[in-house]
DRENBA-64830 format. One record per residue: x, y, z of N, C-alpha, C in turn. Coordinates in steps of 0.02 Angstrom, whole numbers, plus 50000, padded with zeros to 5 digits. Each point is the difference from the previous one (the first is absolute). Last residue first. Example, Ala and Ser with C-alpha at 12.3 -4.5 7.8 and 13.67 -1.06 7.14 Angstrom:
residues 2
506424988850354500425005950003499615005550037;500154971449996499555005950000500455006050000;
This chain:
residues 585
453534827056327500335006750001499655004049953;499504976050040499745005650063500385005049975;500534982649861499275002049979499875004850056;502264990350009499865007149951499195001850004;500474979750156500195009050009500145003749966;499184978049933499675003450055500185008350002;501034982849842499495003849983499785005750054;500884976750031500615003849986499615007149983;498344982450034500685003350062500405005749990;497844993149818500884999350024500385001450067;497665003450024500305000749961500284996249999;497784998050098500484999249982500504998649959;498565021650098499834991649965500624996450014;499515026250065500424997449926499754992849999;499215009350192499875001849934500084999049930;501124997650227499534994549989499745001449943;501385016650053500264992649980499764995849981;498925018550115500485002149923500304993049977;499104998150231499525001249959500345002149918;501614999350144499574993050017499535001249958;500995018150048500634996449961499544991950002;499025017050133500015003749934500404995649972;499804992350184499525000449997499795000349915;502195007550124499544992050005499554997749968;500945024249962499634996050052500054993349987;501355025649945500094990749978499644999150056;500715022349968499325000049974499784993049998;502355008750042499475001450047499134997650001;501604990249804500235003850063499535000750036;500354991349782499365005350006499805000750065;501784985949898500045004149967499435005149997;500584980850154500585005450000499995008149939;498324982550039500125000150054500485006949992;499924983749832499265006450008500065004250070;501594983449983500115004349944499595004649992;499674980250146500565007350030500135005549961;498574982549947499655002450047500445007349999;500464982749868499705003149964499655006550058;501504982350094500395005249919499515005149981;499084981450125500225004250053500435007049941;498964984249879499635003350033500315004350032;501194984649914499945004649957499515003750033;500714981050120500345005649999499965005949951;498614983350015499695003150055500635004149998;499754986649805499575004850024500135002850068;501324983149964500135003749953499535006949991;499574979850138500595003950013500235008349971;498214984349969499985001950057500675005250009;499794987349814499625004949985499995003950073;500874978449943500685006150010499435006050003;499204978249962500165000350071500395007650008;498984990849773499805004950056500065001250076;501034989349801500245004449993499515004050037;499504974849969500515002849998499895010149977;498814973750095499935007049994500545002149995;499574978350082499525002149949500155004149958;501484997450171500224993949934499105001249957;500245013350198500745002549979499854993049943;498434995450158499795005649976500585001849938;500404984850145499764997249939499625004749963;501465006250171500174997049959499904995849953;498705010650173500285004449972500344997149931;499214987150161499505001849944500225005249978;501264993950159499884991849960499465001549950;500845015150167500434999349956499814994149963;498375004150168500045006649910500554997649977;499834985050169499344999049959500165007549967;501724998550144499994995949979499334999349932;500565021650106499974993650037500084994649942;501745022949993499094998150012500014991850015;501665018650003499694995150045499424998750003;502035008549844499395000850019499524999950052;502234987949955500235008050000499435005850014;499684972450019500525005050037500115006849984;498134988649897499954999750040500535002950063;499965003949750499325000750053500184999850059;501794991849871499895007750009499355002050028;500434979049985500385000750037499955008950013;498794987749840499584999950077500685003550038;500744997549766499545004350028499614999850046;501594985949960500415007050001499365006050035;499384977049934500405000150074500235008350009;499084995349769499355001050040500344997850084;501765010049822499444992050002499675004450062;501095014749797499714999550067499604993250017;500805010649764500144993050036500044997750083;499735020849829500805000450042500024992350037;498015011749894500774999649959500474998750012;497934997150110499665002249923500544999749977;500424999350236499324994749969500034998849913;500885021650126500564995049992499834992049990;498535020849987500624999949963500274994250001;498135000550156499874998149915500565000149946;500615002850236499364993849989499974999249941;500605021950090500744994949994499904993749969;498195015750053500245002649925500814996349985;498444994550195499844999049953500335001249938;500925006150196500054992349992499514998949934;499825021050080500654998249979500184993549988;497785004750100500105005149949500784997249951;499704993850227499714995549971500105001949904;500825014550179500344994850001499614994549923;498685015750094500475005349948500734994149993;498234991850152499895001749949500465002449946;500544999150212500044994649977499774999049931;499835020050089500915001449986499854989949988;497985006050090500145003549935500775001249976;499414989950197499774996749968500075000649938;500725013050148500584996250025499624996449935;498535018350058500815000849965500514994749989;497884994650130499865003949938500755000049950;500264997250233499934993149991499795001449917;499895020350113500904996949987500104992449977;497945019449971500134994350042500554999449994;498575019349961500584998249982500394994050046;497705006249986500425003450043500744998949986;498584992549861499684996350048500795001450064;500315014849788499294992750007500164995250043;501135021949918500064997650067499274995549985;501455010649812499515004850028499644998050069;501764987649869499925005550028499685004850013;499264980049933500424997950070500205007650027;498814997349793499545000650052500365000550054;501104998649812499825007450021499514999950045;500944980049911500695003850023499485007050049;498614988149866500164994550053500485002850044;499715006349771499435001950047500054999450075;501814992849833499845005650022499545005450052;499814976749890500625001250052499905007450025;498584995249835499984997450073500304999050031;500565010849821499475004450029499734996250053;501444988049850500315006550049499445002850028;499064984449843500544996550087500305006250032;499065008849803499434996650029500094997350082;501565009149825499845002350022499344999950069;501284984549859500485002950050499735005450047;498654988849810500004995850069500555002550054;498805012649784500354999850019500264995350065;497695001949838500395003150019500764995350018;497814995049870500844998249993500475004550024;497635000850049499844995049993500724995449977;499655025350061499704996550064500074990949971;500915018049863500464998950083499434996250015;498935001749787500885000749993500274997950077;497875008749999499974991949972500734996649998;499865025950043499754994250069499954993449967;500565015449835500594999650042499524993850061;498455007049831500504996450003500514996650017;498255017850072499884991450016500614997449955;500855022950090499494995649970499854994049982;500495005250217499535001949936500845002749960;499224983350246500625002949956499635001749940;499284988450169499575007449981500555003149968;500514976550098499404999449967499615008249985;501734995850129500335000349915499425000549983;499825001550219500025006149986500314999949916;499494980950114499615000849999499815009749961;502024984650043499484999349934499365002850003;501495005050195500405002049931499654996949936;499264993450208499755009350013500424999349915;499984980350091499485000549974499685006849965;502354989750078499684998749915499205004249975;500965009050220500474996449959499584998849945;499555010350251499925003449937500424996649926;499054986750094499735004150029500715005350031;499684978449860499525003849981500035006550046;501994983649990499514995749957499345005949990;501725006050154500214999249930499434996949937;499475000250230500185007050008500214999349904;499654980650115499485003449999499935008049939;501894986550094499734997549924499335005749988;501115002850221500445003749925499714997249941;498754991950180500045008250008500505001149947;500254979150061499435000549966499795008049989;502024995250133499934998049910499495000349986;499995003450233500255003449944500064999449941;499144983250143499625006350004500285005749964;500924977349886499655004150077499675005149997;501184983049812499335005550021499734998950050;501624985350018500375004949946499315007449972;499374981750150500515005450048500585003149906;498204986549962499735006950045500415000950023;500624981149855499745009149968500055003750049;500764981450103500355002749944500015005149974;498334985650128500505006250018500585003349988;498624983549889499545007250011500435003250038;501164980549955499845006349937499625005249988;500014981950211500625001849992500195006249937;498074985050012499905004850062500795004449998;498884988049800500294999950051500085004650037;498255001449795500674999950008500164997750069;498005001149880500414994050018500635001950022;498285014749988499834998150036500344993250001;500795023049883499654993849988499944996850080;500165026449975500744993750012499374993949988;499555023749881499774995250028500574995850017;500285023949850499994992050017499904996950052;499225023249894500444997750070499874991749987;499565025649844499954991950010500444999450062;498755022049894500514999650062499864989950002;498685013349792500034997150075500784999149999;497975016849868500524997550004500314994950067;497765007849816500144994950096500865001949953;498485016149876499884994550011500464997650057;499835023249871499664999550067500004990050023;501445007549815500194999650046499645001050077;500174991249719499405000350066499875000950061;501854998949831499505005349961499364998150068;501874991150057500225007749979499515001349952;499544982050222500265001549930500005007249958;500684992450250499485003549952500164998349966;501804985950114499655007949992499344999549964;501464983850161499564999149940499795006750003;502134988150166499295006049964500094998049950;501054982950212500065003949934499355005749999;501334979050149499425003349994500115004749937;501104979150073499905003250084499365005249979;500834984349817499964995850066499865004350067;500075003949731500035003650050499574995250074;500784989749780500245007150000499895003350041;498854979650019500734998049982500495007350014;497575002750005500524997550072500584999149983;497865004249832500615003350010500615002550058;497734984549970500445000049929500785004350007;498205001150160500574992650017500564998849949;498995026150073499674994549983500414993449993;500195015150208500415001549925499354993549973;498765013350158500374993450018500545003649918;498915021650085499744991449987500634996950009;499165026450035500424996050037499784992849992;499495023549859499774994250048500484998150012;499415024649886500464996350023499624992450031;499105022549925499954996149963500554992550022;499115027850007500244991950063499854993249974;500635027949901499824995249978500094994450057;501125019249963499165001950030499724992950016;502675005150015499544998349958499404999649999;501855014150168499834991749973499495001149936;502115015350045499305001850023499774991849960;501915005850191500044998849918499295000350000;501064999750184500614996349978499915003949928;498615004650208500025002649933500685000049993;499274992450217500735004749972499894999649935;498154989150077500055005350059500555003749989;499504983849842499395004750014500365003850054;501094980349970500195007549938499495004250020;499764984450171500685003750001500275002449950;498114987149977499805005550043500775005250004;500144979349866499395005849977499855004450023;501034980550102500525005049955499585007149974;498884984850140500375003350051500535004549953;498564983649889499695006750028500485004650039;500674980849916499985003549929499615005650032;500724984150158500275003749975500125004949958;498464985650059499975004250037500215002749982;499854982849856499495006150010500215005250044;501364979350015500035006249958499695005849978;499364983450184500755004050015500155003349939;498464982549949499625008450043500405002250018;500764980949888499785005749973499675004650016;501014985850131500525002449940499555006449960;499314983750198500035006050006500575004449948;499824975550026499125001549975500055006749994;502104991650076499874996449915499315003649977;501125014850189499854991949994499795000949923;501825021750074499104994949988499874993549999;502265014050141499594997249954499404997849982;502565006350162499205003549990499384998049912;502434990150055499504997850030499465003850004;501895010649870499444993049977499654996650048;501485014150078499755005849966499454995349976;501724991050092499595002350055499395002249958;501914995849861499444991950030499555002550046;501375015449914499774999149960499464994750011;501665004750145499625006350009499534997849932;501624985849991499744998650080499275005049997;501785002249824499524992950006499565000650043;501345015749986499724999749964499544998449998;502014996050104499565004150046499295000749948;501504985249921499614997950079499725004550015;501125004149788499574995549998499664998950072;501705015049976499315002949978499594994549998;502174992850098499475003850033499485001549979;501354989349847499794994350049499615005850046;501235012549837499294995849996499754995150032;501705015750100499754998049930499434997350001;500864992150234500235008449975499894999349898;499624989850287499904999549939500195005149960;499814999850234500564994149998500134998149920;498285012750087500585006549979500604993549990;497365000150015500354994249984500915002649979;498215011550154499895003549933500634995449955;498914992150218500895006549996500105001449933;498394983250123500334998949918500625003750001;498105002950163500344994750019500764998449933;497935014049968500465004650055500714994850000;497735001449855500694992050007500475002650029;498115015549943499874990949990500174996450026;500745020649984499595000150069499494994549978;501915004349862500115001650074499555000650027;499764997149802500294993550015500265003250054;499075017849894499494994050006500174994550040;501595017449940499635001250055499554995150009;501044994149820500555000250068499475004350047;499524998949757499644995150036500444999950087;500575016949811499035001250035500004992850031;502205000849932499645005850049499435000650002;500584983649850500394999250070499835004150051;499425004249766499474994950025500404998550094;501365011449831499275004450044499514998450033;501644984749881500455005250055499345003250039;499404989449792499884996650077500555002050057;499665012649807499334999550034499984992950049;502035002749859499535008050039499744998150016;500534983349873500574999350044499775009350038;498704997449818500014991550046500364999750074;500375014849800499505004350050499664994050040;501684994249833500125004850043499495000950052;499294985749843500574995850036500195005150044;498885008349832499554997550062500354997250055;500895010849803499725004650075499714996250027;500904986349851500515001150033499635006450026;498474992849850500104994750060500435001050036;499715015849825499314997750070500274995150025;501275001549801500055006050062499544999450043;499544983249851500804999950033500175006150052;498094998749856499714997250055500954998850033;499255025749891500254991449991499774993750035;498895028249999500484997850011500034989849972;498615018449945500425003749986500564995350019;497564993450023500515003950043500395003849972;498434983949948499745006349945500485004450050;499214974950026500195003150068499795009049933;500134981049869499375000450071499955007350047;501404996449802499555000949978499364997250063;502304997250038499995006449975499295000150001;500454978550057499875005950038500115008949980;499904981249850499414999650047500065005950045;502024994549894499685004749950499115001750028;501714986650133500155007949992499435003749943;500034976250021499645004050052500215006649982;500504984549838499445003149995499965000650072;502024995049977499895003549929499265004650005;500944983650175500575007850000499835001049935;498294982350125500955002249972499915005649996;497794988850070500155003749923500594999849996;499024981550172500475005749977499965003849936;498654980250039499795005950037500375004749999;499954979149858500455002250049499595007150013;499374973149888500195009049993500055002350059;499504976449982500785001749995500055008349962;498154982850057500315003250059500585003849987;497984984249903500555003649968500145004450050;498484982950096500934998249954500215004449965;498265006450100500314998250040500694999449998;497825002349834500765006750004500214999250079;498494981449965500355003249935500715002650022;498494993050166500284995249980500295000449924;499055016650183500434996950031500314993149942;498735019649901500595001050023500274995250036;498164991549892500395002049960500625002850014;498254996050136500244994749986500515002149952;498715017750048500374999950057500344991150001;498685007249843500385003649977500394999450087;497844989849977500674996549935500705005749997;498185004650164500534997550010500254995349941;499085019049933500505001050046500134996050062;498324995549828500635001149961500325003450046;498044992050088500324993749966500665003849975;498645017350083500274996350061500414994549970;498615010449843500645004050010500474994450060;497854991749928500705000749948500565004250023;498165003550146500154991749990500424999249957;499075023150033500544996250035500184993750014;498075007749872500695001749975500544998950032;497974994650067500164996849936500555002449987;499205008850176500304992950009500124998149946;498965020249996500895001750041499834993149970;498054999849961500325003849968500874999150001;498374995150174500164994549968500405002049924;499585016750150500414997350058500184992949937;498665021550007500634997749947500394994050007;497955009450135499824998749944500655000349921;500295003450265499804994549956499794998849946;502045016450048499305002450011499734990849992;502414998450084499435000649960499295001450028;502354996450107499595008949994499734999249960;501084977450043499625003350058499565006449991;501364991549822499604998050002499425001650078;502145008749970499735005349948499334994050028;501634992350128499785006250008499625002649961;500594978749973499544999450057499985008949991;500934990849806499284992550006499864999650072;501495016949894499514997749977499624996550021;501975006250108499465005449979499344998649948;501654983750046499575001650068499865005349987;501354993749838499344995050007499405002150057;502135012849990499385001049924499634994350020;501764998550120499515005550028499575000549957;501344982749945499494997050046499775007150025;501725003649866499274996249948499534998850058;501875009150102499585004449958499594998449952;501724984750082499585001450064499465006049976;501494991849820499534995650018499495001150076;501805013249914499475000949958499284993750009;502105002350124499685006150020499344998849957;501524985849966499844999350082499515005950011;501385001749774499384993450001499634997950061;501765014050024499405004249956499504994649972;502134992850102499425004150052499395005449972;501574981949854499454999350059499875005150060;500325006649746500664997950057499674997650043;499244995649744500155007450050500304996550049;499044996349714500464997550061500045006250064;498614998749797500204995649968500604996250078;497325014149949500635000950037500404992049979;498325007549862500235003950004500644998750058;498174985049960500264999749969500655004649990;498545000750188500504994450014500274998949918;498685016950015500325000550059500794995349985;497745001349883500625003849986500515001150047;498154988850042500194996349962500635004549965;498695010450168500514995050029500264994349942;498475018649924500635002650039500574994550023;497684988549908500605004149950500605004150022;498384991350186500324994749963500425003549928;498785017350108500464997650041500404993949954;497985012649939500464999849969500614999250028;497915001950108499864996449939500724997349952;499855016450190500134991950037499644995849926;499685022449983500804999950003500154992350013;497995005849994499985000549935500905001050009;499084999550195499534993449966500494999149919;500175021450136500504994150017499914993149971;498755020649949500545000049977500324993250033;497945001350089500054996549949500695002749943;499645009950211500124990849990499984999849941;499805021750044500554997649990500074993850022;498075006749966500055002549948500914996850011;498734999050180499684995649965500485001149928;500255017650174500184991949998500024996049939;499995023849928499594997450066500244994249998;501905014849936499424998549969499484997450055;502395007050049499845004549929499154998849961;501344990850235499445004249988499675003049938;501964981150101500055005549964499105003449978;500784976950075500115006850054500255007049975;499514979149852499614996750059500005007050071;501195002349761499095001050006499784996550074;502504996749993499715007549988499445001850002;500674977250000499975004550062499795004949998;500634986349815499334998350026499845002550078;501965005949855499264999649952499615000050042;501884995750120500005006849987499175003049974;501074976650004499755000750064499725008449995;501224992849803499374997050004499675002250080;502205006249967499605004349945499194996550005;501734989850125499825004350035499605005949954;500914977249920499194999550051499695006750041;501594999749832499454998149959499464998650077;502275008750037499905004349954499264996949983;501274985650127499795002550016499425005649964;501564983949904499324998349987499605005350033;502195002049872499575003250062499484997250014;501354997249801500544997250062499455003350052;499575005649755500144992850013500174997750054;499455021649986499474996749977500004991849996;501785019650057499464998350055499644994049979;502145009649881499284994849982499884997150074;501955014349939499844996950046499534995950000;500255011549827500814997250000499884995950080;498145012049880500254996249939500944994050017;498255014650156499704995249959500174997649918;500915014750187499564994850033499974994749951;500895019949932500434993650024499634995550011;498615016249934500304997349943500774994150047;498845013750136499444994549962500314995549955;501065017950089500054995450060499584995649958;500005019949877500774994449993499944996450050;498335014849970499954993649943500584997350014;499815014650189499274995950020500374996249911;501255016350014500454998250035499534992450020;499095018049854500734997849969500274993850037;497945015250106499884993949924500784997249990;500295012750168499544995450014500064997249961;501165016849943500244996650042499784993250012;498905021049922500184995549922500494994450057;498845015250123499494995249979500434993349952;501245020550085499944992250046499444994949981;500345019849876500684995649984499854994350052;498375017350030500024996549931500624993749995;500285016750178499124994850007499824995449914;501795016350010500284995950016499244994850040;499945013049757499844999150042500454995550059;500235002649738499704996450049500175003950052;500865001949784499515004050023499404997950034;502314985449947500095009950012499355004150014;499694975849901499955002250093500335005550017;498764988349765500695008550013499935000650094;499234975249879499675007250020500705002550004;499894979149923500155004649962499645006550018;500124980650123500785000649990499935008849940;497924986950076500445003650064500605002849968;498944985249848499715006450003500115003850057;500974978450014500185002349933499765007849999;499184983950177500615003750028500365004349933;497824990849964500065004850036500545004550008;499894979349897499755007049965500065005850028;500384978850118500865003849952499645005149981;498374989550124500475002350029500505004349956;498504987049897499665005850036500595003150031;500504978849925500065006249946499695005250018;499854982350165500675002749978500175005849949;497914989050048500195004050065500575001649979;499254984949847499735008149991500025004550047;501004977250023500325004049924499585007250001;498974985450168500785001850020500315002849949;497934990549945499855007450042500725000350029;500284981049853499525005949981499975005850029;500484979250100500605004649987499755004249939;498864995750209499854999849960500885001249974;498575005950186500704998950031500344994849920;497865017850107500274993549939500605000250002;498295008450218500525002349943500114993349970;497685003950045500354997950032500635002449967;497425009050020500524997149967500784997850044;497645012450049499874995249978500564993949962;500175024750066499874994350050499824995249985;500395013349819500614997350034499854998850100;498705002549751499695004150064500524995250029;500085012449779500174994750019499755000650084;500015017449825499484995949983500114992550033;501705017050021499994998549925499284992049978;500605005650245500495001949963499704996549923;499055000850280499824998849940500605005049944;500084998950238499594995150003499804997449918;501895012950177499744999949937499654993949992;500965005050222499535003149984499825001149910;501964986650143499985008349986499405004149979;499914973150010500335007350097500165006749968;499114986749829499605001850046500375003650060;501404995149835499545006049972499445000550043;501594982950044500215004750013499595007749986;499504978449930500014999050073500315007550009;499854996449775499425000650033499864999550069;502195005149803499714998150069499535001550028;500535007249809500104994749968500164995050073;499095023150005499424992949988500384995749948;501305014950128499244998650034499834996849960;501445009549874500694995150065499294999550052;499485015049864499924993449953500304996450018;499485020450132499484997649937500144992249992;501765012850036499774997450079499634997049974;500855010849816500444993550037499694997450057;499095019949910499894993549941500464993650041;499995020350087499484998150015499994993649965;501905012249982500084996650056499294996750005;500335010949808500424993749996500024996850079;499175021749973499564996749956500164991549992;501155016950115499294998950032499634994949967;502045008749875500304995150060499194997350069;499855016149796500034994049973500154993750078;499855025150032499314996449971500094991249988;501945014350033499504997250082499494998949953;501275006849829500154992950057499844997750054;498335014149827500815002450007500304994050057;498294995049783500305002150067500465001950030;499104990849772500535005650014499995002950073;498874979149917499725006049989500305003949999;500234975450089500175001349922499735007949971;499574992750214500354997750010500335002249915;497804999850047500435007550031500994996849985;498174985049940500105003549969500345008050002;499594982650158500554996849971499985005249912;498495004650189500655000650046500324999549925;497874998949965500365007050002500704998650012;498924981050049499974999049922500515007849976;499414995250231500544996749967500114999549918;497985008450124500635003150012500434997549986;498134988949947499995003449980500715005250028;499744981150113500205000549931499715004349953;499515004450230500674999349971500344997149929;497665003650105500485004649978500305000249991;498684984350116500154998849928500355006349955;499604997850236500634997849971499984999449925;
């Protein structure tokens, strides 16, 4: 690694040389990833940069500093300034989508962090950047053990200063982000002081302790701090409004399309798919519930809801126990794996590198059912993992069955399926060889999230038609619940974020128009008040996909494989969405 600042030094003098504009725009994209990494050191380890400009950034924590916040900022504008004065007429349309990224990656930052100010109102943002630091070297391979403890020692040295910036920096937030941030201090504690401490080599073991004794003291001073400080300041609002979401979601999503127009197709194609949802579930609910008479005494939506319902509830009693969650997903991830292998969906990735772990604790709040962690993009032979959240062992007997019959035997097979197999895991895994290394640093580390979620929608769409697990009908009925779910999300965040959606309105839409259970619509919706402008990504991607499919499709005729349109796609990284189908032509 120490090559790189030596390469960066070239970079920033190419940059000023008379290059022709793809030169310069490579040159400006490396320098931005480069230096948007090691003004984040939790982040520069999961992506595999270990050392920047003589700095050994495992060892470091991000500075959350208003110092290092003024020089993250002016980095940024410089950048976005010297972007502005390339000649993009003699760009490239693989070029123009790079300039997309960068342009579209400084202005989300620059809102972020001059008009929304993550920094003052998130405590989350500090415990889930910290939980990150000290995870990464603990399951990440890049070094021998021993070597990546003591990065953590020397990260857990400088904890009390992070968390002293913490609580000076955040000035007020909304209590469910203070609810969240405080249950994710206690995962960080418990990754420290039982999991990481359990996997000590011994001869580090008294080492670790010294250091994790101060640290442990300043996150729970810092977990006193959220329940009896920033408690009382409660009065920021989780809503962006009608000024700064639209502009978030331009610059998230990279669609082409509005968050106002998206929400009225969604609202449309809401009122479809549960018409369609009626007919795939009526044969079901006839030989369920013979007795019922296909509820004809009912008519509108009172019917789609019962027959629906019913065939939907049958469908949920087949299910994993609390202990059998996470070996029921393994399976799945095999049983998916085999069924691309055997109908060459697509050509997989050489590379086996995949695991199947717990979600870590730090990052439950945000993903309560399960999630991916890619390769890192410069170290991509290293662990990528397929996460599956664990049902806690306190929960009530009544909320485990909540989840598992909202992930049944089917649902778990569609997360499965979306989350790595052929989904997040096959599509980063195939970013991760995107050449040249610039462009891959570029899509794999600020790619495109419309494109990313569509492709697991998408994915997910193309296993069904191609007949996985014989083309079940209980399968299809689940996945039209899904593709239900899909739409509720991108209704969720619009009308949440700008339109003053109370949290009754919204279980109501989960749960009646959706049918989901109770326990997702209740974490969904706290999911929807963390997080803004990535619930729509599902959506929004998976119809640009299908777009991007038909177009290639239609414009190289007889000769169009599956296969051939899957693999070409995947290639590109991730783009702009909007981008996709000029770059295949």
């Amino acid at each position: 690694m120490a090559k790189i600042a030596g390469l960066l030094s070239c970079v920033l003098f190419a940059v000023g040389c008379g290059k022709t504009p793809a030169q310069k725009l490579a040159a400006l994209a490396e320098e931005y990833v480069y230096g948007s990494l090691a003004f984040s050191p939790s982040a520069a380890t999961a992506a595999g940069l270990h050392q920047h400009q003589k700095q050994k950034l495992d060892e470091m924590l991000d500075d959350f500093s208003a110092e290092s916040l003024a020089k993250q900022r002016t980095f940024s504008e410089k950048i976005r300034d010297r972007l502005a004065d390339l000649k993009t007429g003699e760009l490239t349309p693989e070029e123009r989508a790079d300039l997309t990224i960068l342009q579209d990656q400084i202005a989300l930052y620059l809102l972020n962090f001059t008009e929304i100010n993550s920094h003052l109102h998130s405590p989350q943002l500090y415990v889930e950047t910290l939980g990150n630091a000290l995870f990464a070297p603990y399951v990440l391979g890049y070094a021998p053990k021993p070597d990546r403890i003591r990065h953590i020692i020397a990260r857990l040295q400088k904890v009390p200063l992070y968390l002293d910036q913490a609580s000076t920096n955040l000035v007020s937030a909304p209590d469910v982000w203070t609810q969240v941030a405080i249950e994710e201090n206690q995962g960080n504690i418990n990754l420290v002081d039982k999991e990481i401490r359990a996997g000590l080599p011994p001869d580090q073991a008294q080492t670790y302790a010294r250091a994790a004794r101060p640290a442990l003291e300043a996150m729970a001073k810092f977990d006193k701090f959220l329940r009896n400080s920033l408690s009382t300041r409660n009065n920021y609002d989780w809503r962006l409004g009608g000024s700064l979401y639209p502009r978030k979601f331009r610059y998230s999503l990279e669609s082409g399309v509005e968050a106002d127009n998206t929400l009225q197709q969604a609202e449309r194609d809401l009122l479809t798919v549960r018409a369609r949802m009626l007919e795939l579930a009526l044969p079901l609910h006839r030989e369920a519930f013979a007795a019922h008479k296909d509820h004809t005494d009912l008519s509108g939506a009172d019917r789609e809801n019962t027959v629906i319902g019913e065939a939907l509830g049958k469908i949920a009693n087949r299910h994993a126990t609390r202990e059998s969650f996470m070996d029921d997903a393994r399976k799945a991830l095999d049983e998916a794996r085999t069924f691309v292998q055997e109908k060459h969906l697509l050509t997989l990735p050489p590379r086996a590198n995949l695991q199947v772990i717990p979600t870590p604790e730090f990052m439950r709040g945000s993903y309560p059912v399960g999630g991916f962690n890619a390769a890192p993009a410069l170290e991509p032979q290293l662990g990528a993992f397929y996460w599956v959240t664990p049902i806690p062992p306190s929960w009530p007997k009544e909320r485990v069955e909540s989840k598992l019959r909202e992930y049944n035997f089917h649902k778990l097979k569609l997360l499965t399926i979306h989350e790595a197999m052929p989904g997040h895991y096959v599509q980063m895994e195939i970013a991760n060889d995107v050449q040249p290394k610039a462009r891959r640093l570029l899509r794999s580390i600020f790619g495109n999230g419309a494109y990313i979620e569509g492709w697991g929608q998408y994915s997910t769409q193309m296993m069904l038609d191609e007949g996985f697990l014989n083309r079940s009908p209980e399968l299809a009925l689940t996945f039209a619940k899904e593709e239900l779910r899909v739409l509720a999300n991108t209704i969720l965040d619009v009308r949440l974020q700008m339109l003053g959606m109370t949290d009754q309105e919204a279980l109501d839409l989960m749960q009646k128009q959706t049918f989901q259970e109770l326990e997702e619509a209740t974490a969904k919706l706290q999911r929807a008040k963390l997080t803004s402008a990535q619930l729509p990504m599902y959506y929004v991607g998976w119809r640009a996909w299908i777009k991007a499919r038909d177009e290639y499709k239609q414009a190289i005729g007889s000769a169009f494989s599956l296969a051939g349109f899957n693999d070409r796609a995947l290639k590109e990284g991730a783009v702009p969405i909007s981008a996709l189908s000029s770059l295949l032509k």
